[in-house]
N, C-alpha and C positions, 0 to 999 in steps of 0.2 A: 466237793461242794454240793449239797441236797439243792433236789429247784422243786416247786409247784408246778406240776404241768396241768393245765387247765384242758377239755375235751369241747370244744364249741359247736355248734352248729344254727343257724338260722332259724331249718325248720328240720322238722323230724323226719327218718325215713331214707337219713342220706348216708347210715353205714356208720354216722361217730361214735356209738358204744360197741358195734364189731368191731373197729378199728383201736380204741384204749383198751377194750379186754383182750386182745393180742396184742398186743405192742407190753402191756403192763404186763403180762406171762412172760413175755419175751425177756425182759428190764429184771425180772426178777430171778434169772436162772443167776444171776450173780451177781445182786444189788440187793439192798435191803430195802421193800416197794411197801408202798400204803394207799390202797386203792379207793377213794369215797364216791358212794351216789350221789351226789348232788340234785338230782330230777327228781325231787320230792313230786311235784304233781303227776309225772308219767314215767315211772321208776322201772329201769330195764337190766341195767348190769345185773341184778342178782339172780338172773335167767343162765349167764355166763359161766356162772362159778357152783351149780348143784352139782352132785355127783351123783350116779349112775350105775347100777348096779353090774350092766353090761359093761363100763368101763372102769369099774373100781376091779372085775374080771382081768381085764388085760391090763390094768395097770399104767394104760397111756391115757392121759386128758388129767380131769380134776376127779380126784380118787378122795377126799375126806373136806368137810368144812365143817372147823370147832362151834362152840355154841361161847357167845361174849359171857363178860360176868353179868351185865345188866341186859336183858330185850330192850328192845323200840328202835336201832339202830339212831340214825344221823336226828331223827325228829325227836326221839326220845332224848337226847345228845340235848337238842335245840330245848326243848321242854325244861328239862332240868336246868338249863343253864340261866333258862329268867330267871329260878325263885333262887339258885346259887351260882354266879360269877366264878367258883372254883370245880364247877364243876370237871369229870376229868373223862376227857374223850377215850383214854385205856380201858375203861369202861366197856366199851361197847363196839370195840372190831372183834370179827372174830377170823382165825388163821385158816387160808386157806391153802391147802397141801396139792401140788399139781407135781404130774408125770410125763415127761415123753422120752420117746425112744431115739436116742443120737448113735454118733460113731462110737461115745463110750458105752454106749448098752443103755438097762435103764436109770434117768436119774430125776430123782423126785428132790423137791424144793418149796418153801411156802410164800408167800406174803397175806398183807395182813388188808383186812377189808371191811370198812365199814360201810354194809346195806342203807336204804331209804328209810327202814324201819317197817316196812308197808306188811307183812307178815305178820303184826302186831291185831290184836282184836279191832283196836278203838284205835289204829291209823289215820283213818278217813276225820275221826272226831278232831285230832291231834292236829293235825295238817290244819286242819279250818279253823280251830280257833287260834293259831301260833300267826304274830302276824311280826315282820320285818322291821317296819316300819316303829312298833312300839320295843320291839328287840334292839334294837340302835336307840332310841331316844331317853327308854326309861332301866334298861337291862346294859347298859354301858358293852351294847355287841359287839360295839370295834374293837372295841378292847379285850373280850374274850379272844375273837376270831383270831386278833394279832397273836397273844398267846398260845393258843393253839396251833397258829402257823411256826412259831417261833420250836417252840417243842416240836413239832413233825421234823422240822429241819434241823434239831440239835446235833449235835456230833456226840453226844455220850449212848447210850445203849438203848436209849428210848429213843433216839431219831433214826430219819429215815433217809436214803441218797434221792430217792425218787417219791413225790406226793402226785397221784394221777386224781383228778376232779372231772368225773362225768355233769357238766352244768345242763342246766334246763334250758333249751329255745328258747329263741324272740330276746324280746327285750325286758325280762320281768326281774323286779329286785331278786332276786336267785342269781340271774344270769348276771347282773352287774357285778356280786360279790366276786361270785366266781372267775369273772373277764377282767373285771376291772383293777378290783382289791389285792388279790391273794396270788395270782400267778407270775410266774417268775417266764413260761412258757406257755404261750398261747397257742394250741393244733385246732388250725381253721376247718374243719370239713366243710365240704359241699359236693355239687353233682354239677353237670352238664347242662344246666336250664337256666333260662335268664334269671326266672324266680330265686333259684338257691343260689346261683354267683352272685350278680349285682347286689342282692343284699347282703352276701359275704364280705363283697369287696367295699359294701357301705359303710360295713360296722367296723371292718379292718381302719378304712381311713380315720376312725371318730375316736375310737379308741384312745388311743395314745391324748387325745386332747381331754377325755374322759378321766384318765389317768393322771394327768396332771393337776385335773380340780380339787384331786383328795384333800382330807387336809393332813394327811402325813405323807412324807417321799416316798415316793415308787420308782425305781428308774424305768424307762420305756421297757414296756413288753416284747420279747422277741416272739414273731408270730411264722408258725409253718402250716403254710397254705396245703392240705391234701386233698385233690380230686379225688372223691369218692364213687365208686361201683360206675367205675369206666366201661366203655366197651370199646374198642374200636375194630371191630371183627366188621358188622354188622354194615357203619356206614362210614370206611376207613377215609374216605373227605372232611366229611361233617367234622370227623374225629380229631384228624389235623388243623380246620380250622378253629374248634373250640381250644386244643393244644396253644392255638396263636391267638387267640384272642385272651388267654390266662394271662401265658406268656408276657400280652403287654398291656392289659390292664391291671394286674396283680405287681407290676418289678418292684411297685414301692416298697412292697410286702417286705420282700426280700432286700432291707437295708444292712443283714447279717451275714449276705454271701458273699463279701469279698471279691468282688469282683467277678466269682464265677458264674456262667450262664446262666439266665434266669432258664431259659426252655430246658435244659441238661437237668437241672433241678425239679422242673415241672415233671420231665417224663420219668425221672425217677423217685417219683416219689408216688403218683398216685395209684390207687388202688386199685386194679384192673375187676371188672366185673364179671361170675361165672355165675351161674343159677345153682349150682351144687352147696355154694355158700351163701345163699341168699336166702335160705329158709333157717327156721328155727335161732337157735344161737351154736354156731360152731369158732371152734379153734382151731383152725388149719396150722398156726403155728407150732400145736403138738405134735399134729398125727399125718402133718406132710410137708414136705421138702420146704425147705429155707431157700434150693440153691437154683430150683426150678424157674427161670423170667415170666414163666405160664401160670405162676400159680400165686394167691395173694402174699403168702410167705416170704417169698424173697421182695415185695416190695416194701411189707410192715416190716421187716430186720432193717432196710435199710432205714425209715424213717425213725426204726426204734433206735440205732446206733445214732443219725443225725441227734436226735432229745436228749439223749445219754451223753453224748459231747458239748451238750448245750450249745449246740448248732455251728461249731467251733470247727470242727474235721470235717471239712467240706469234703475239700479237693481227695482226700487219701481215703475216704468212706465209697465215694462216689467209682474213682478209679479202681479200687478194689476189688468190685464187683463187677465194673463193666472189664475187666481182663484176665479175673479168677472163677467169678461163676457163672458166665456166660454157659452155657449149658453146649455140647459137643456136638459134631456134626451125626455123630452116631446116634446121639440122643432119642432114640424113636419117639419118647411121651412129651421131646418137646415139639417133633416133627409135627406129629397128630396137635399140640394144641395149635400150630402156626395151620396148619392145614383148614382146623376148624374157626379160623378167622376168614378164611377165603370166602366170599360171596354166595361161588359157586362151589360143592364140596366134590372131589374126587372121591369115588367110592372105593375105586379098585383100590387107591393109591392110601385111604383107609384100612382096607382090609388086607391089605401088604403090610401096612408096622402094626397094627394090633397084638399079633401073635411077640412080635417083636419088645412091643411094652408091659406084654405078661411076664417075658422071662426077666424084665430089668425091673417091673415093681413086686413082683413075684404075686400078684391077687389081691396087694396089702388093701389099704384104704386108699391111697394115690392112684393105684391102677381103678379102686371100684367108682373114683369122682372121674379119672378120665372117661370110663365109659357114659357116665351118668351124663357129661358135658356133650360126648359126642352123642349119645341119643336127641337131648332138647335139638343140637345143630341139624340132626336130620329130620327131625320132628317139624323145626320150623321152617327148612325146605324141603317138605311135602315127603321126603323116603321114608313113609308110615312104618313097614315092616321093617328096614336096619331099623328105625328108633324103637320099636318094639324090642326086637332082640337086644341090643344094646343094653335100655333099660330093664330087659329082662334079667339079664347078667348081672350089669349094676343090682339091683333088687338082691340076687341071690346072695353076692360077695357081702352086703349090708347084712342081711337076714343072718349068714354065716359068722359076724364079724362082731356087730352089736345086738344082735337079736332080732325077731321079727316085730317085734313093735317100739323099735328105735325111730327117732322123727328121720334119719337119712333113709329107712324104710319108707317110711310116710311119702319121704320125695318124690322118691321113683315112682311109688304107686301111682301119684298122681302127674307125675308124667306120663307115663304108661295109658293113664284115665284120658289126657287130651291126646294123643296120638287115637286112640282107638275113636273117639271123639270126629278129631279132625276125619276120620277113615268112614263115617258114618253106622260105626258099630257102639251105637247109644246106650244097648242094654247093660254091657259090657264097663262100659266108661262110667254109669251110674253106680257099679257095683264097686268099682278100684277108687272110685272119690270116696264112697262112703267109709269105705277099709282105711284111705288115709285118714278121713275125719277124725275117726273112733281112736288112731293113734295118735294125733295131735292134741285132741279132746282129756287124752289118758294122760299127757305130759304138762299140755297149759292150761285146763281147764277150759270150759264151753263159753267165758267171753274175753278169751286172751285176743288181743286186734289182730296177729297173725294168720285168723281163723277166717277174716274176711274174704282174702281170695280164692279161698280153697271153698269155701261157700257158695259164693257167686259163682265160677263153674260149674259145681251141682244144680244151683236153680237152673243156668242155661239149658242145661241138659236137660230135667227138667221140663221145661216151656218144649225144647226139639221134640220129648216125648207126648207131646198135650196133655200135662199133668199142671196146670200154672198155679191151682189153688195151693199145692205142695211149696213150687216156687216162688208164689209170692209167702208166705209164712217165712222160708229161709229170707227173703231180700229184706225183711222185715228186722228181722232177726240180726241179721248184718247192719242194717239202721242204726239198731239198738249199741250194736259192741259198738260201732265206730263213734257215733256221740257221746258215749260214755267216756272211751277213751282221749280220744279226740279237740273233742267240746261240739256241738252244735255246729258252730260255724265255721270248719276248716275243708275246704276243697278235697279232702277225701269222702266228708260226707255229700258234698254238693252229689257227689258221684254216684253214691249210692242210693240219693234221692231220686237222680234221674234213672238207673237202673228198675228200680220200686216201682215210677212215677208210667215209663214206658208198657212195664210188664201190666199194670192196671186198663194200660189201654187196651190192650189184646187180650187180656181177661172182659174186659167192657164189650168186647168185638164179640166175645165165643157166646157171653149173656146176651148177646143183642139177637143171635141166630135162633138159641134155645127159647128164647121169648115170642119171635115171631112163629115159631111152629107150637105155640098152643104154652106157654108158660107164661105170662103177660107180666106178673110182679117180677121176676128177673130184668124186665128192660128197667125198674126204677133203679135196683143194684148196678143199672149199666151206668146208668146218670152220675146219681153217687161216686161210682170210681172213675168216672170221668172227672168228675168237678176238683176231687182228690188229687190225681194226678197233675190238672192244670197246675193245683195250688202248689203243689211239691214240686212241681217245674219250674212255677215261679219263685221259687224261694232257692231252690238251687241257682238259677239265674243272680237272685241278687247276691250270695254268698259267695258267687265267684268273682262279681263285679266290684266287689268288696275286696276279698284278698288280691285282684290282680287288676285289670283295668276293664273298660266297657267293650273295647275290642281285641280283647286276649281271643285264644283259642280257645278256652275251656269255654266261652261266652258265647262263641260261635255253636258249641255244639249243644248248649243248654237252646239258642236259637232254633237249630234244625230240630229237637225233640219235643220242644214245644207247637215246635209246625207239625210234629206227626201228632200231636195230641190234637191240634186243630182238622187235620185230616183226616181225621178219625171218625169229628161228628158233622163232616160236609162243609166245613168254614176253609174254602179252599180260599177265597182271598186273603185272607188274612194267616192258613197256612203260607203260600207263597211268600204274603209281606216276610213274616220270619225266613222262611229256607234262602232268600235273597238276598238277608244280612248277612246269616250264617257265611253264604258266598261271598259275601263282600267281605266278610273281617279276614277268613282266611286266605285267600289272594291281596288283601292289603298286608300280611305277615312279613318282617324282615326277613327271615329265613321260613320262602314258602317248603308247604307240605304240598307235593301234587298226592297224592292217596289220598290227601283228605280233600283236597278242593275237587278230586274226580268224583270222589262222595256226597258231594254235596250238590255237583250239577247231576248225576245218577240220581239224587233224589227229589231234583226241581224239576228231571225232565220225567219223570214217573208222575208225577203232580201235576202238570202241564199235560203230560198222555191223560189222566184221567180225567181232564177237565175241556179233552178233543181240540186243543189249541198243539195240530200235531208236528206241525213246521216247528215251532216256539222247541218243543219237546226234540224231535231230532236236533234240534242242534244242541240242545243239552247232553245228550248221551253219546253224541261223536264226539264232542271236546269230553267225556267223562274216558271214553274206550282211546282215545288217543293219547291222553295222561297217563293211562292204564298203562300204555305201548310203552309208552319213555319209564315208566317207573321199577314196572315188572317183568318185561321183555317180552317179545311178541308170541310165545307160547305160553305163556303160563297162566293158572286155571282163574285166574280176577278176569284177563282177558276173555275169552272164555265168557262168562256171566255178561260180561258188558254187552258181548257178542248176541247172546241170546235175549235179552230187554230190547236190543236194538230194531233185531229180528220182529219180536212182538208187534213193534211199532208201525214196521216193515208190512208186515201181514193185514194191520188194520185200516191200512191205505191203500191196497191194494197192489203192492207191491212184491208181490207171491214170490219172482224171481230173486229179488234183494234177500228177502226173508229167509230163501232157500240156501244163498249162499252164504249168508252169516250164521249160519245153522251148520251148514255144512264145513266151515272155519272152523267155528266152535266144538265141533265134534273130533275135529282132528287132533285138535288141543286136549280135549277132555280124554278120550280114547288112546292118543301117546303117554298121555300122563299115568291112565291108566295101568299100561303096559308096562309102562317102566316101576311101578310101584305095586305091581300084582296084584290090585282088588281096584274095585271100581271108583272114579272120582265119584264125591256125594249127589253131587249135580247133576252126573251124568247122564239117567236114567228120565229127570225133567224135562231135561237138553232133547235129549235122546226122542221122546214124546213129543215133543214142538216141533222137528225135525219130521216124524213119521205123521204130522195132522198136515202138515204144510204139502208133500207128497200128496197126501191125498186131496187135498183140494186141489192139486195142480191133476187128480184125477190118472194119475200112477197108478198101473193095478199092483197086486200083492208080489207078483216076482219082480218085479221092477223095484220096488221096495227094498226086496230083500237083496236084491245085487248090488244096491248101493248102499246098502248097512253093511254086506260083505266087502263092497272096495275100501269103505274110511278102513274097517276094522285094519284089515292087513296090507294098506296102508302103515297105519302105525305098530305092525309089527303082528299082530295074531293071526297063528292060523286056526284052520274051523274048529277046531277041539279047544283051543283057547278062546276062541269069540264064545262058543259056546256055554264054557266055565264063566265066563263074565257075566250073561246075560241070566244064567242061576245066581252067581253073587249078587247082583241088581234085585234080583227079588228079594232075597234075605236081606238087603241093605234098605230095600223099601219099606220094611214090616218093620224095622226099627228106625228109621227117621222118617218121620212126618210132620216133622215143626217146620215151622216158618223159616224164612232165610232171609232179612230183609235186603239186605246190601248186595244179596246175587239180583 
């Protein structure tokens, strides 16, 4: 029996077209599959299905895609179909031919795919004047569409067992046809955020009542709910509560499971999250493991065989796999990914299976994403050089595998870029973004939206370097692709307005300096980018307020940036009025953030210090360093920053000894961390300088000095040949970062 399975999603961005263009690869090694874009306004599957020179080479992935008898794809479909009702959708898919490597060697396979059309000259023209609305009233579209659904699911040579339908977000005539009308099977995507559940679970409940108003029978839609691009490494509580909160706000969902557990269903189906597959468009179900629990693969088979059963083989799909491919105690690549969900990461106990998961993936491409995984994991807990080497590796095995200007090249580089980044080796980090740029750039073109955040990391670096007129052009630029894409008004752009809107200010700040020393028309340029910024603050303010509510967290922090735009030009009341909302909407949050509400009193009590109300002000920055405590743990380098603002504070009230021993904390922090990650914290060197003025005003002569810069040092581990190597590094690290650090 053929079914329509429909691809849904809310809002975009949550994994639904990585998820049907692997599951449909999956469906088609041994079904007869028919794949449509439906996202006529923001059209992405056909990114999935190019072929590659480097991979038409090895013969794994998608190796050939036919050209239809007619262009325009699905729009050109819709076009002809006003002025002829017989029009004939054979038309216009064209065959795509895919490969991967199994236990029978290789085996290549097609199905059939009809694009958005968007490849077309005159798309954009097509698209805007074709309207739904008059297709249904005066173009008898129901009546097409039926027929076409009817023929996709025939039993004779022209149907199909499986019809996958990528629909458009929200709620726009597209996505009714597609949700309402034509599926037989509904795949709910979403993510982990109030935003994409609750509206998930809004539209799940209306549905079916939606469904019913047709005016031909539909039987109720069977719908599977899939958490998309999960993590639960990072904040494995959090993890389990959102688990239970699916669990029993979604059971309705599941009126097709027979009884069996909703949570058992929930963990096995959703889509766990790696950064290795969160760039570009990848198929992991090609080019790696099915049977790995670590990897997306063995969770899209399972959801691809629940669709293919028509949600029918619960119990035997489910049990299957939790007692067949449960991965082995020997397993080392599944050890290392259980490893890299831990909080805290074992290095040794890293570098003990590694060698272990070379010889079990032998280099392939499973071996080159696990090391790519375990570099970001060291990366984002601060072990700069493993993530370096790691990703170095990863990089090579890519470069060797698909070429050097493949996008999983690209990846690495630009991991590679924030490591060196975080490490405060800026020149370096500038040079490895630009290198991935140019390879992204070569594959999606200069305004594909994927290109936004590999942007935004350039400008930052950028700004660290005191280059902002470069980086405001790129945030600009980033403007552009996102509203294009986008529209105007969607909470990605809010974001990049305030990115723009912030950078204008510290561009306002540099012109205010150059002005005062003898350039006077620069201070009117400051004005102007002041008043700019206001206004793009305020307009991201209401476009969040708009999509989400007045006391969301994106509102709060649209608050706290518009108080630095006021504090900018001396308007501290009314800065504070804002940074005090900010604190108040985030402490009023159901599920608070302490990292952000430490952020936000770290930046009332710097506002307060500078406006000499200094009691007001410590107490901001000791509830900011005591959230730090519970958040980050009592070493680690946030604490640290707290440590030394505090200090600052410390010092201006005449507090010399306070001052000295929060410096002295701080440095212990900074200097162990140091140690243990071989080159110096960014900070450390600031830290370092605060530490050596505060000595001296306690009127310490110079060996006194140096004997207490030698106790911290070995203290945390250096002796004089390594203190020594540090305090060279510290220079080299100082010649290439001199930007700003707001939040230390």
């Amino acid at each position: 029996m053929s079914s329509i399975i429909t691809f849904y999603s809310f809002k975009g961005g949550v994994g639904r077209t990585f998820a049907l263009a692997n599951i449909a690869v999956l469906l088609a090694k041994k079904n007869k599959v028919l794949v449509i874009d439906w996202d006529l306004e923001a059209p992405g599957l056909d990114y999935y299905f190019q072929p590659t020179p480097e991979i038409s080479k090895q013969m794994v992935g998608v190796i050939s895609t036919s050209k239809p008898l007619k262009p325009g794809g699905l729009i050109g479909l819709l076009t002809e179909a006003e002025t002829d009702a017989q029009a004939d959708w054979r038309h216009y898919y064209k065959t795509v031919t895919v490969c991967d490597h199994n236990s029978l060697g290789l085996e290549a396979y097609e199905f059939s795919f009809i694009s958005t059309g968007t490849q077309s000259s005159n798309y954009s023209e097509k698209l805007h004047k074709f309207s739904w609305t008059k297709f249904f009233s005066d173009c008898s579209g129901g009546e097409i569409l039926n027929r076409w659904s009817d023929e996709w699911k025939a039993t004779d040579s022209d149907g199909y067992d499986f019809i996958f339908i990528d629909s458009r977000t929200g709620l726009t005539d597209t996505a009714g046809i597609c949700t309402v009308l034509m599926p037989d099977i509904l795949a709910l995507v979403f993510q982990a955020n109030n935003q994409s559940f609750e509206n998930a679970a809004r539209f799940a409940s209306n549905i079916q009542s939606s469904r019913a108003k047709l005016d031909l029978y539909r039987p109720p839609v069977k719908i599977l709910p899939l958490l998309s691009k999960f993590h639960r490494s990072e904040e494995f509580q959090e993890a389990q509560n959102w688990l239970r909160r699916v669990t029993d706000e979604m059971a309705f969902i599941y009126d097709w499971r027979k009884d069996y557990p909703v949570r058992q269903l929930v963990e096995a189906t959703y889509i766990p999250y790696f950064p290795y597959y969160s760039f570009g468009e990848p198929l992991p179900v090609l080019t790696d493991s099915l049977t790995d629990p670590g990897l997306p693969g063995y969770k899209l088979n399972i959801a691809a065989l629940l669709l293919a059963s028509d949600l029918e083989e619960i119990e035997h799909i489910i049990l299957h796999f939790s007692t067949t491919n449960v991965a082995k105690p020997e397993d080392a690549a599944t050890k290392i990914r259980a490893l890299l969900e831990e909080p805290f990461l074992e290095l040794s106990e890293l570098q003990r299976l590694l060698p272990l998961a070379k010889q079990q993936l032998q280099e392939g491409s499973a071996y080159a994403a696990l090391l790519y995984d375990a570099g970001v994991a060291l990366r984002e807990q601060s072990h700069f050089a493993e993530a370096e080497d790691h990703l170095g590796l990863a990089r090579e095995l890519h470069e060797r595998q698909l070429g050097p200007n493949d996008p999983a090249v690209a990846r690495d580089v630009e991991q590679l870029a924030m490591s060196m980044e975080s490490a405060g080796r800026l020149d370096e980090a500038e040079l490895l973004l630009r290198q991935a740029l140019a390879i992204h750039e070569h594959h999606f073109g200069s305004a594909h939206p994927d290109l936004s955040a590999l942007l935004n990391r350039l400008a930052k670096v950028l700004v660290a370097r005191e280059r902002p007129t470069e980086a405001e052009a790129i945030m600009r630029r980033i403007l552009r692709i996102d509203e294009q894409h986008y529209g105007r008004g969607d909470p990605l752009v809010s974001r990049d307005i305030n990115n723009l809107a912030l950078l204008l200010v510290e561009v306002a700040a540099d012109l205010d300096e150059k002005g005062l020393r003898g350039e006077p028309l620069l201070l009117f340029k400051a004005a102007e980018l002041r008043l700019e910024a206001r206004r793009l603050l305020e307009r991201a303010m209401n476009i969040d307020k708009h999509h989400f509510t007045s006391r969301h967290p994106a509102v709060a922090a649209d608050c706290n940036n518009l108080a630095q735009a006021m504090r900018s030009i001396g308007r501290i009341k009314e800065a504070e009025r804002w940074m005090r909302l900010a604190l108040e909407i985030d402490e009023k949050q159901p599920e608070r953030d302490d990292a952000a509400i430490s952020r936000r009193c770290n930046n009332l009590g710097s506002l307060l210090f500078e406006a000499g109300r200094y009691q007001e002000s410590e107490t901001q920055m000791r509830r900011a360093l005591v959230l730090d405590e519970n958040t980050f743990g009592l070493n680690h380098p946030q604490v640290a920053y707290r440590l030394n603002n505090l200090a600052a504070l410390q010092q201006q009230i005449g507090q010399t000894d306070s001052a000295e021993a929060s410096l002295r904390r701080a440095l212990n922090i900074l200097f162990r961390f140091s140690y243990n990650n071989t080159q110096p914290e960014p900070q450390l060197r600031s830290v370092l300088a605060n530490y050596i003025d505060v000595l001296r005003r306690k009127a310490c002569s110079a060996d006194e000095i140096v004997h207490r810069l030698t106790e911290l040092s070995q203290n945390a581990g250096f002796d004089e040949e390594g203190f020594r190597n540090l305090r060279m590094q510290m220079l080299g690290t100082a010649r290439g970062s001199q930007g700003r650090n707001s939040e230390a």
